[in-house]
Biotite code that builds the C-alpha atoms (Angstrom):
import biotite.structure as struc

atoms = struc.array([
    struc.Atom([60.531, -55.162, -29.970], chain_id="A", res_id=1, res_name="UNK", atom_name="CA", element="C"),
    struc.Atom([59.718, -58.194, -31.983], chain_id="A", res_id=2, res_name="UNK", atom_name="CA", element="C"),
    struc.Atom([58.120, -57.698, -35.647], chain_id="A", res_id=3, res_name="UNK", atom_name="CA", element="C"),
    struc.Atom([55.004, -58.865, -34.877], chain_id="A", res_id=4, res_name="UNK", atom_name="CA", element="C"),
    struc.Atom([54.186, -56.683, -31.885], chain_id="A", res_id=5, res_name="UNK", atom_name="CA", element="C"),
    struc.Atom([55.751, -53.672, -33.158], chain_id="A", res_id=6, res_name="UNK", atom_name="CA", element="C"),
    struc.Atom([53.344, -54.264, -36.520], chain_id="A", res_id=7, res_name="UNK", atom_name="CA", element="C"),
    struc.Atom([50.350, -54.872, -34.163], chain_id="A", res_id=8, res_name="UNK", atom_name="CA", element="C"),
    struc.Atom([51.008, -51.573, -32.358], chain_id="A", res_id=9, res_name="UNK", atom_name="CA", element="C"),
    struc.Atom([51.384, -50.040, -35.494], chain_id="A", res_id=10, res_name="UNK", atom_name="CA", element="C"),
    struc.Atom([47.979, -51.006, -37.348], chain_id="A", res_id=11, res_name="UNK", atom_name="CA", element="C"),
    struc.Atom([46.203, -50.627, -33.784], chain_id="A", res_id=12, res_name="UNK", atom_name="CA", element="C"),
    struc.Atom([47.179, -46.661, -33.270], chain_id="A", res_id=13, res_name="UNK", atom_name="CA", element="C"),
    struc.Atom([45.391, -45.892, -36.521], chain_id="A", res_id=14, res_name="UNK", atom_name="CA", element="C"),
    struc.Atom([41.939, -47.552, -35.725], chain_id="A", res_id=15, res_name="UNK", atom_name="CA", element="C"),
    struc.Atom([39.861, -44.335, -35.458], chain_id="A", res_id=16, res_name="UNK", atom_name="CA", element="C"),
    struc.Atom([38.225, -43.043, -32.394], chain_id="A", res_id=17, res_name="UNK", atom_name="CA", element="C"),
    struc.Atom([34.361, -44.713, -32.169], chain_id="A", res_id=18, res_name="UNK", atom_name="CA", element="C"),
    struc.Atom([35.150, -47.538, -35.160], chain_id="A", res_id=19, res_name="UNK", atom_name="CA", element="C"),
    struc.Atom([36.138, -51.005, -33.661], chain_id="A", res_id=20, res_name="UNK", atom_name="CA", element="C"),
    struc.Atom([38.378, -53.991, -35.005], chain_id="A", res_id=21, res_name="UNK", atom_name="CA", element="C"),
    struc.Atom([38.726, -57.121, -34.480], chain_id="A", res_id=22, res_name="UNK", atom_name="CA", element="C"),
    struc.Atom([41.273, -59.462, -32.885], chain_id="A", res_id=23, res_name="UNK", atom_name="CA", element="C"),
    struc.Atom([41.559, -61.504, -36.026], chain_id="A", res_id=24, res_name="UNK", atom_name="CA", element="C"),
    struc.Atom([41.303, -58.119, -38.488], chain_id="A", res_id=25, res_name="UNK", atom_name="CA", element="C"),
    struc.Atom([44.302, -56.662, -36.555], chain_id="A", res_id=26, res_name="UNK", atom_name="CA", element="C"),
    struc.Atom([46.288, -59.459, -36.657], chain_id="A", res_id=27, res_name="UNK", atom_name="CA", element="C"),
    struc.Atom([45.572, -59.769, -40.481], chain_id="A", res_id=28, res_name="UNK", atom_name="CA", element="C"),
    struc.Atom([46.772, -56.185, -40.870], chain_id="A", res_id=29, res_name="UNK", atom_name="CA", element="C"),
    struc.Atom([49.563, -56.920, -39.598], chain_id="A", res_id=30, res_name="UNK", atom_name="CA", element="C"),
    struc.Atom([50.756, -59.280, -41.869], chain_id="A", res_id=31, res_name="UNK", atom_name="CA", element="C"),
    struc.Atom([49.580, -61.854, -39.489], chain_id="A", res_id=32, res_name="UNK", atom_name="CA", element="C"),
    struc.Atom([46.549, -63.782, -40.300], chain_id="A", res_id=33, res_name="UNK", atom_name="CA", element="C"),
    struc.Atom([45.526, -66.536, -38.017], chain_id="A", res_id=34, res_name="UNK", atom_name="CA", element="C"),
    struc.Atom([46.959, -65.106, -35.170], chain_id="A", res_id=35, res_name="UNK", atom_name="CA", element="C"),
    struc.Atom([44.059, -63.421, -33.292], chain_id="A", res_id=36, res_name="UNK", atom_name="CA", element="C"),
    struc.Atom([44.916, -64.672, -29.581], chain_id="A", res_id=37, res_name="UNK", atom_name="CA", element="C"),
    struc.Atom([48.212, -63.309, -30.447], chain_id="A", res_id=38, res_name="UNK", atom_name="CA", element="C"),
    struc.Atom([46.894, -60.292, -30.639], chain_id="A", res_id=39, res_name="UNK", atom_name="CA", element="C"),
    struc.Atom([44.960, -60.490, -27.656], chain_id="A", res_id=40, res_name="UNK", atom_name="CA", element="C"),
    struc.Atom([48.125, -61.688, -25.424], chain_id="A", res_id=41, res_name="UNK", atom_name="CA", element="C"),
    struc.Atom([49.991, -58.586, -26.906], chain_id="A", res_id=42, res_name="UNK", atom_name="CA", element="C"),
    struc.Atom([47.449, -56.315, -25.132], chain_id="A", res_id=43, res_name="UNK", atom_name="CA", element="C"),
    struc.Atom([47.291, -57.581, -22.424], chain_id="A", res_id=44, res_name="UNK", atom_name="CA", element="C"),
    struc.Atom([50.758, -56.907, -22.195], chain_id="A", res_id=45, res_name="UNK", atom_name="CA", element="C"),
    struc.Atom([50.624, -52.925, -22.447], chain_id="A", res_id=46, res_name="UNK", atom_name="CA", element="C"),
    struc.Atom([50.888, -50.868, -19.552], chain_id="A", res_id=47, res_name="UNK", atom_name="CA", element="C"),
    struc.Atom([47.357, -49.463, -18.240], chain_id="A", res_id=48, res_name="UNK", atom_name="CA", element="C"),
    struc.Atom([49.044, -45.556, -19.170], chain_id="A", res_id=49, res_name="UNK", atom_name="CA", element="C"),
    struc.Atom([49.280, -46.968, -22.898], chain_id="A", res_id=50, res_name="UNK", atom_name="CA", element="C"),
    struc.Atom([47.813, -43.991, -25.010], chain_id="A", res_id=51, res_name="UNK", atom_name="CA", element="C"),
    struc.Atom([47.556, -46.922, -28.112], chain_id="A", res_id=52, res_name="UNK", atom_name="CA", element="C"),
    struc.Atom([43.353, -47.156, -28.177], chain_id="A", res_id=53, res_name="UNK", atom_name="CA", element="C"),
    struc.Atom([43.236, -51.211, -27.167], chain_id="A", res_id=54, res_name="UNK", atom_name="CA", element="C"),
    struc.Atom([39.579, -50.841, -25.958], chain_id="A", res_id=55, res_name="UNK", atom_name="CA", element="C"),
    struc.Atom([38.692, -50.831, -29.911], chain_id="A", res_id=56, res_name="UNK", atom_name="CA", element="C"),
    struc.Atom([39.728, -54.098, -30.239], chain_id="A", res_id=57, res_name="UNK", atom_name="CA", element="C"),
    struc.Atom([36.691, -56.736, -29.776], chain_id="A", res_id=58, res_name="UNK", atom_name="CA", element="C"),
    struc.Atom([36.347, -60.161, -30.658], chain_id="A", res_id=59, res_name="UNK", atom_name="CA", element="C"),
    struc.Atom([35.103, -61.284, -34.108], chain_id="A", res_id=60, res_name="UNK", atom_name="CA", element="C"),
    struc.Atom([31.321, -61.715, -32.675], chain_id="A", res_id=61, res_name="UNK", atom_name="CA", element="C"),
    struc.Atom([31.312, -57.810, -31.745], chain_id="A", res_id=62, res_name="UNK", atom_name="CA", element="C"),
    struc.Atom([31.400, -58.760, -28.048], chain_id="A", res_id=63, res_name="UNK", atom_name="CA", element="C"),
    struc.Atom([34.372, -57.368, -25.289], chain_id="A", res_id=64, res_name="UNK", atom_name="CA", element="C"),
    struc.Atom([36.251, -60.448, -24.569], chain_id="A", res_id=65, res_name="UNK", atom_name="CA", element="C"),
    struc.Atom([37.764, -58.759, -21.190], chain_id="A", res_id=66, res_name="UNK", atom_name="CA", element="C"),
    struc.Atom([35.786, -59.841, -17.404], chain_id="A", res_id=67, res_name="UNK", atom_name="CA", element="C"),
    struc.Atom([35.890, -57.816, -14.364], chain_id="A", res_id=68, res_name="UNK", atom_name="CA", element="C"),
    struc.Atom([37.212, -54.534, -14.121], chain_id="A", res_id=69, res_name="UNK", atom_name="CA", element="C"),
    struc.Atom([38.999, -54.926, -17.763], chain_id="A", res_id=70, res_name="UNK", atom_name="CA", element="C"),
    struc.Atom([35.188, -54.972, -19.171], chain_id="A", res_id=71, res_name="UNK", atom_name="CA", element="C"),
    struc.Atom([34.140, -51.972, -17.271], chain_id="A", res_id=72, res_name="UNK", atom_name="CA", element="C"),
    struc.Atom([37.317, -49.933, -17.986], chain_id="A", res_id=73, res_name="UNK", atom_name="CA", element="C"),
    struc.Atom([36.518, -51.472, -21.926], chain_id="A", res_id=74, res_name="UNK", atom_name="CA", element="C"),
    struc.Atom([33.307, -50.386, -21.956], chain_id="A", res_id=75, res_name="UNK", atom_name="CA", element="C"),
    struc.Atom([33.500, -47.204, -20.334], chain_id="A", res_id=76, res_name="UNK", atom_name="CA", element="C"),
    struc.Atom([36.381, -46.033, -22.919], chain_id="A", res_id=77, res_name="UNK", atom_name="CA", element="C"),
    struc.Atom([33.843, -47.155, -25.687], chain_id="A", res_id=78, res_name="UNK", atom_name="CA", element="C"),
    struc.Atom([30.767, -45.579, -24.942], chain_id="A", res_id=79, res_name="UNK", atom_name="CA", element="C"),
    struc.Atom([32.181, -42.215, -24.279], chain_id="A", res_id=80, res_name="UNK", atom_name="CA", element="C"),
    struc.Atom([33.450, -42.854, -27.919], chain_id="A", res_id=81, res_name="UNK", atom_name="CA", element="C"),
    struc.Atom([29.120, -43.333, -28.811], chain_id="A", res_id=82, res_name="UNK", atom_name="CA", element="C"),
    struc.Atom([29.432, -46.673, -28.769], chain_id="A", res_id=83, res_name="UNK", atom_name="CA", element="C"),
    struc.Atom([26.208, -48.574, -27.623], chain_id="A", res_id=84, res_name="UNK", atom_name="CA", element="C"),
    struc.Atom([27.472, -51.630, -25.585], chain_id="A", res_id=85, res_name="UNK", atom_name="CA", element="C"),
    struc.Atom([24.969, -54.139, -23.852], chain_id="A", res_id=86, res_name="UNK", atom_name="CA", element="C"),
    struc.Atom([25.322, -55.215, -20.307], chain_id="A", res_id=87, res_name="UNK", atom_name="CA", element="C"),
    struc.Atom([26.590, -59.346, -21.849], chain_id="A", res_id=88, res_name="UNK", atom_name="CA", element="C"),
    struc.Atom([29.257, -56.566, -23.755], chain_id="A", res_id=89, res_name="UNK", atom_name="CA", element="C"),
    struc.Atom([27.657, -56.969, -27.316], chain_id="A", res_id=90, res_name="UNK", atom_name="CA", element="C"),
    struc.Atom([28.792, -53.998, -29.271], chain_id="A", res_id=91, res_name="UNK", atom_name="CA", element="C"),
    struc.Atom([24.959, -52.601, -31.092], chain_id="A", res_id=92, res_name="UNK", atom_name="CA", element="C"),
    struc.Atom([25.234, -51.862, -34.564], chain_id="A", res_id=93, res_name="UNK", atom_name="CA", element="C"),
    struc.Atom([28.584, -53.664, -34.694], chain_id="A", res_id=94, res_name="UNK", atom_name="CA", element="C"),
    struc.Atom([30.300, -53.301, -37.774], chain_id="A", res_id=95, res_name="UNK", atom_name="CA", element="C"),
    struc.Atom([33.813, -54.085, -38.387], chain_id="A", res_id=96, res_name="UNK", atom_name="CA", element="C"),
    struc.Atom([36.125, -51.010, -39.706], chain_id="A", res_id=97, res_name="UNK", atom_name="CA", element="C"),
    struc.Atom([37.725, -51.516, -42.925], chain_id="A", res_id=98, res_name="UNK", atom_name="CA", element="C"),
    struc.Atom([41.257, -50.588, -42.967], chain_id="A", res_id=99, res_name="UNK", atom_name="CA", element="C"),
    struc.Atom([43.881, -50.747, -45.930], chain_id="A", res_id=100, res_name="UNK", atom_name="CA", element="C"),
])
């Protein structure tokens, strides 16, 4: 596995259940910055029985970037997390997590 993914899977396993991150903030923690649709090409990539929380990952306007059934399955794993999602997939209350 290449550095980059293996430091995005990394940084994404510790995002906390119910806090979000986004593309750009992931990449950044990995040691990546500018390299949000990276990111967002690495997910895609996982197998759907990945246990690594990718539904926490939203793009920098606090919206789910994902259409179709990737939204619903998104939004589903969110809001059973509390997370308040409208039906356009803007994350309420959206603040980004903070992660060192």
């Amino acid at each position: 596995m290449d550095e980059f993914i293996h430091c995005i899977y990394l940084n994404l396993f510790y995002v906390p259940k119910g806090k979000l991150i986004t593309y750009g903030q992931l990449a950044a923690l990995a040691g990546f910055p500018k390299h949000s649709r990276h990111v967002g090409k690495v997910l895609s990539q996982l197998p759907k029985d990945s246990k690594l929380p990718w539904h926490r990952v939203v793009n920098s306007q606090g919206k789910i970037s994902l259409q179709g059934e990737g939204f619903e399955t998104q939004k589903k794993k969110l809001e059973n997390e509390g997370i308040v999602i409208r039906d356009d997939g803007k994350i309420l209350h959206f603040k980004q997590v903070v992660m060192h």
